[in-house]
C-alpha positions as CSV (number, residue, x, y, z in Angstrom):
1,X,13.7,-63.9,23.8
2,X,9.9,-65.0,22.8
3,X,10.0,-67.2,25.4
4,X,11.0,-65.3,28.3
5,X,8.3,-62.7,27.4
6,X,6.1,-65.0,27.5
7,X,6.7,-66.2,31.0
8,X,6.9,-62.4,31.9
9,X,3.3,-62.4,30.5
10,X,1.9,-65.1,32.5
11,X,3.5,-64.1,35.6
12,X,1.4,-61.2,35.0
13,X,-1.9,-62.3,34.7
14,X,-1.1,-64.8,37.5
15,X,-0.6,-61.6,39.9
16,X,-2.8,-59.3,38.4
17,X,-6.1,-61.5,37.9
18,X,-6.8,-61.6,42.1
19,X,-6.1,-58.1,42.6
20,X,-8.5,-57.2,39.6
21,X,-10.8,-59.3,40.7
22,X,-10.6,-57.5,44.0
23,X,-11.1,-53.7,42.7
24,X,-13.8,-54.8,40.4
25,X,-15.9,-55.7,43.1
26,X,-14.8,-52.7,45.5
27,X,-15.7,-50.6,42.8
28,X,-18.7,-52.0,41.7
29,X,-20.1,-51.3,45.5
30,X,-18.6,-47.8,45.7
31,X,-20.1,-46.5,42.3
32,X,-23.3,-48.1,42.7
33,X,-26.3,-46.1,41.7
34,X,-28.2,-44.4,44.1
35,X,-31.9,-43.5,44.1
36,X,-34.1,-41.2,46.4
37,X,-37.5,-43.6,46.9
38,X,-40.7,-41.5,46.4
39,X,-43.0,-44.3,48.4
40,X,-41.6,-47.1,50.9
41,X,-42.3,-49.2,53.4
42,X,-40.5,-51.7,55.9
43,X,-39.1,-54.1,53.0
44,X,-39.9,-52.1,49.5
45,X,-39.8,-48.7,48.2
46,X,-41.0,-46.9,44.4
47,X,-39.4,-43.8,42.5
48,X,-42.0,-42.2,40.2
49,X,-41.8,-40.0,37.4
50,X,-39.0,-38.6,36.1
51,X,-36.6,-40.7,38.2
52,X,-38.7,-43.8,37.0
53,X,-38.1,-42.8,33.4
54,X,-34.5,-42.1,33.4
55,X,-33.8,-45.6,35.1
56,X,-35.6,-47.3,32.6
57,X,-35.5,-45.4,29.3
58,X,-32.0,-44.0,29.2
59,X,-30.4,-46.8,31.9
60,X,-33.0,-49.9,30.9
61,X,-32.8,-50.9,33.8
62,X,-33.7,-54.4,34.5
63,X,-34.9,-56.4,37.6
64,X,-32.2,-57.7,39.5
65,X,-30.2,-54.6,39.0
66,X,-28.5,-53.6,42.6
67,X,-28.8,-49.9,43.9
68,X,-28.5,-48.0,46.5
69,X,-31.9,-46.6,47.5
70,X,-32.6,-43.8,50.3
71,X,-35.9,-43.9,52.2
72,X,-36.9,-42.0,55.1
73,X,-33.2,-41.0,55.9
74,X,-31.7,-44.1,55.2
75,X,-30.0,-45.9,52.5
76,X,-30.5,-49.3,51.6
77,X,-28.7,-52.0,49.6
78,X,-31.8,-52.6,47.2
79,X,-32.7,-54.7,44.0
80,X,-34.8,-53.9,41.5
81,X,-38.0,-55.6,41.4
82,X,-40.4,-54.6,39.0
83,X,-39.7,-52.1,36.1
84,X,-42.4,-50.3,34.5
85,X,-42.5,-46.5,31.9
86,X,-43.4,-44.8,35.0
87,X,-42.4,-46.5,37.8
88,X,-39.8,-49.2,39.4
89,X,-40.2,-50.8,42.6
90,X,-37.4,-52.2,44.5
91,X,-36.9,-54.5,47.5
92,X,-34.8,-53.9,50.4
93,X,-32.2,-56.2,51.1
94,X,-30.1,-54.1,54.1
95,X,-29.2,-50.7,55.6
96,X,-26.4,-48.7,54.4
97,X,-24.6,-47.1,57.1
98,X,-24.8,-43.1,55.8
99,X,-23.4,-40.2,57.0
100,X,-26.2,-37.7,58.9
101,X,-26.3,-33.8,57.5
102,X,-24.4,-31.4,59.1
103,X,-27.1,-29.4,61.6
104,X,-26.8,-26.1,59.6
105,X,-29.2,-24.5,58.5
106,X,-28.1,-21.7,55.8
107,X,-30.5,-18.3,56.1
108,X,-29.9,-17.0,52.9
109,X,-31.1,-13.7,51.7
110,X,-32.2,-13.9,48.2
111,X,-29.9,-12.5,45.4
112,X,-29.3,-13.5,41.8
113,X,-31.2,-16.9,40.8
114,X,-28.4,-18.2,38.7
115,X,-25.7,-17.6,41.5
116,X,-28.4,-18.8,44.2
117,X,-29.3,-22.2,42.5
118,X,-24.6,-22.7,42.3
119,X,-24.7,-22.3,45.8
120,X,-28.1,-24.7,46.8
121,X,-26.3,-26.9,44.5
122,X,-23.3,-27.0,46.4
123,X,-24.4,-26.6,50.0
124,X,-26.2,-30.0,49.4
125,X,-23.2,-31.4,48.2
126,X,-21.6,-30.2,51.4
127,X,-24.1,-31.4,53.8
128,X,-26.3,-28.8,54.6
129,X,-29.4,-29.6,56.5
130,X,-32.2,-26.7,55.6
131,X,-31.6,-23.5,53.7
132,X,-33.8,-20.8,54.3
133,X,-34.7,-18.6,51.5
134,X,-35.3,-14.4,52.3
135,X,-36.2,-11.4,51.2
136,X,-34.1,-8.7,52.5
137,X,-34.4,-4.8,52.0
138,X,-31.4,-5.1,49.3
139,X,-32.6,-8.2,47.4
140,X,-33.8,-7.1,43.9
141,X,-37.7,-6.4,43.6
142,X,-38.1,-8.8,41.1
143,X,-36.2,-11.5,42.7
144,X,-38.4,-11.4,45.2
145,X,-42.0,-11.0,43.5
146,X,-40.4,-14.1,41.8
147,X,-39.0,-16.2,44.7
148,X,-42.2,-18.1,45.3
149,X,-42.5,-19.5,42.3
150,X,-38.8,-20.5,42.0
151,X,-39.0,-22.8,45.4
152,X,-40.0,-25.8,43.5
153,X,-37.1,-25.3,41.1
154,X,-34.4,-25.1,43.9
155,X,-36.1,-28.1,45.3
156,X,-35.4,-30.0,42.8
157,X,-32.1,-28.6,43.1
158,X,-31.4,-29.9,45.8
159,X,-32.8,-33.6,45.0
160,X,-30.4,-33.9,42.4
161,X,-27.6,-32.7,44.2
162,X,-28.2,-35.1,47.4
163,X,-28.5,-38.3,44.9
164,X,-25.7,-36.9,42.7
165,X,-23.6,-36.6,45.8
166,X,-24.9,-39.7,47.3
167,X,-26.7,-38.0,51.1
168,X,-28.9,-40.0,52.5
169,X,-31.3,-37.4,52.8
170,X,-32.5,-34.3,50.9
171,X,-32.0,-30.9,52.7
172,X,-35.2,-28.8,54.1
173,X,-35.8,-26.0,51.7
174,X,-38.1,-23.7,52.9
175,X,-40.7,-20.9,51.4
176,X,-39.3,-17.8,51.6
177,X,-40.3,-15.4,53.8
178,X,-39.6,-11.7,54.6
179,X,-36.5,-11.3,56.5
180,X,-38.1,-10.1,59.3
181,X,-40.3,-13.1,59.8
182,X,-36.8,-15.3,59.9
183,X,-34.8,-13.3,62.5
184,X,-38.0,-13.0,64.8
185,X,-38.3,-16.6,64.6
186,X,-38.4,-19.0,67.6
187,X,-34.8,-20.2,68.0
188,X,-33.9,-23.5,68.0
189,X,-30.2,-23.8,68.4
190,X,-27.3,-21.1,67.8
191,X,-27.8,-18.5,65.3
192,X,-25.2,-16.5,63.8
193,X,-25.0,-13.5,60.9
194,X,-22.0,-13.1,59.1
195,X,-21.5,-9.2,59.1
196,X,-19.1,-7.0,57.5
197,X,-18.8,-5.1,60.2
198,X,-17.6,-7.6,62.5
199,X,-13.9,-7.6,62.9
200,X,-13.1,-9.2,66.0
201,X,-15.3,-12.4,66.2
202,X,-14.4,-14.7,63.7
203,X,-17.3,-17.7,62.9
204,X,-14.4,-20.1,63.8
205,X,-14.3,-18.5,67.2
206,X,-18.0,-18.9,67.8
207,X,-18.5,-22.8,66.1
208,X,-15.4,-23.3,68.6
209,X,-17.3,-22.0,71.1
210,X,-20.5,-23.6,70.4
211,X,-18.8,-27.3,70.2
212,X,-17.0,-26.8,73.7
213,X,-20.6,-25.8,75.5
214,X,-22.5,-29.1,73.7
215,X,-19.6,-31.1,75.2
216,X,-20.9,-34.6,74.0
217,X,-23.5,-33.1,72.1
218,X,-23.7,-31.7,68.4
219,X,-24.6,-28.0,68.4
220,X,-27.6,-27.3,65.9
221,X,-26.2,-23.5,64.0
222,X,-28.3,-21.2,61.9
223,X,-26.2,-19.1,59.9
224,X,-27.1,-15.6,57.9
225,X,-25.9,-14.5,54.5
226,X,-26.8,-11.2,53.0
227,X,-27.8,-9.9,49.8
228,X,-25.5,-8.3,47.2
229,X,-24.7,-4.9,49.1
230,X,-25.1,-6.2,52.3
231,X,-27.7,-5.5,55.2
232,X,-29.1,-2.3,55.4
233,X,-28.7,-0.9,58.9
234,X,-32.1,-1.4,60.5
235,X,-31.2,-5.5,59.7
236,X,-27.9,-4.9,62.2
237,X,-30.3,-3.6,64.3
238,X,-33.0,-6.7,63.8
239,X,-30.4,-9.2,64.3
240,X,-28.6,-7.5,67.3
241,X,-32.4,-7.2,69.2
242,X,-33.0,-11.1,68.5
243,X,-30.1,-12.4,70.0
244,X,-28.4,-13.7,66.8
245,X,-24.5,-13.1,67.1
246,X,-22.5,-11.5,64.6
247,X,-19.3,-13.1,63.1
248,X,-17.0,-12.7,60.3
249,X,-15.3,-14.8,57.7
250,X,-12.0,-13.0,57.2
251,X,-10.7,-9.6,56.0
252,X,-12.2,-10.4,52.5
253,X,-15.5,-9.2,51.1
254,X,-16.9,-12.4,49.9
255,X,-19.8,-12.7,46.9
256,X,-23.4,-14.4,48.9
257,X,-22.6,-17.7,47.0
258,X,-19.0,-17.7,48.0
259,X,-19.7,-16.7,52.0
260,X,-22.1,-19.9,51.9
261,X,-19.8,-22.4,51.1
262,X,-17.0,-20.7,53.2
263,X,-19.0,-20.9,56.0
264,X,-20.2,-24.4,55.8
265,X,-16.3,-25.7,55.2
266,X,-15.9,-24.3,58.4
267,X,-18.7,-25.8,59.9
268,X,-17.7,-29.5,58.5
269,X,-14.2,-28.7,60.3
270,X,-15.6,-28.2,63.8
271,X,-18.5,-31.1,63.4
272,X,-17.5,-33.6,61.2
């Protein structure tokens, strides 16, 4: 009986030592860390600050160490160079192909910071080119005497969320700005507000629509979210005067964090 489990147990290890050899080494390449480079150039790039100190006081980090590193929109098979408290350089050995950001950019009326930063979070995660903070006649006073200040902090948002979710770029986000200022705005591809309201023009309908008339090309979308409560009337009226075209996500009244990520997933249907 010993003896047949032990020929059980080689056969085993004669199978199994390949094929572990094999997933070791896929998943080495698929887990492998990535960092967003702060400086670059043609053949090296350097992460400063806090990213520096994390990779080499929590990770010790040492040269030789392979990464993933995006630079100027790309992502590059890299190796640590030089590691210093404040600062690790790293040479780049080859591009990464990467997949590009969906060409949305997410208007976004400003409501409740905790709820807010959720959704920045996850629209980065989902690919979301720019989102455009504003202040609508609904959003809270002090939300937005406090918006400016709290730019920086969904920035870095945002950074976290791209490396964490491995983008090879970080999403645009803007100052904010009344919401007048947005929907007067030059436009620079199709813009859309998701309205109440709307009952018979669905945003599927109109990103269907949009994709057929680029033919070979990708349409570039803007999309509007309101505030808790909704737009006030004279914001129907703003929109409808600009030309942006009202559409709705379903029968179901959606929280502003919600109706961003519901929109987007139906975005990534159409485009990616």
């Amino acid at each position: 009986m010993g003896v047949i489990v032990e020929e059980a147990r080689l056969r085993r290890e004669q199978f199994a030592g390949p094929a572990k050899l094999y997933w070791e080494g896929s998943h080495n390449e698929m887990t492998r860390r990535r960092w967003i480079a702060d400086h670059w150039d043609e053949a090296t790039a350097t992460i400063v600050g806090a990213q520096a100190e994390h990779m080499t006081r929590v990770l010790r980090t040492q040269p030789g160490t392979e990464v993933d590193v995006v630079a100027g929109g790309h992502v590059f098979h890299a190796e640590v160079a030089a590691v210093a408290p404040d600062e690790v350089r790293f040479n780049l050995i080859s591009e990464v192909e990467a997949d590009p950001a969906l060409p949305v950019t997410l208007a976004v009326s400003i409501y409740k910071f905790d709820h807010m930063e959720w959704a920045i979070e996850k629209a980065t995660e989902l690919g979301v080119a720019a989102i455009a903070p504003m202040i609508a006649r609904r959003t809270e006073k002090h939300l937005a005497q406090a918006a400016e200040k709290r730019a920086e902090r969904w920035r870095r948002i945002a950074h976290e969320a791209a490396k964490q979710s491995r983008r090879s770029d970080i999403p645009m986000i803007h100052d904010p700005v009344p919401l007048t200022q947005r929907v007067r705005a030059a436009a620079k591809g199709i813009r859309i507000v998701l309205a109440e309201q709307e009952r018979s023009t669905t945003l599927r309908t109109v990103i269907e629509e949009a994709v057929v008339a680029a033919q070979n090309e990708t349409p570039t979308l803007e999309i509007a979210i309101g505030p808790e409560g909704g737009w006030a009337p004279e914001e129907e009226a703003l929109f409808d005067a600009n030309s942006w075209r009202a559409a709705s996500l379903g029968p179901r009244i959606l929280r502003a964090e919600t109706a961003a990520i519901a929109a987007l997933s139906v975005v990534a249907s159409f485009l990616e």
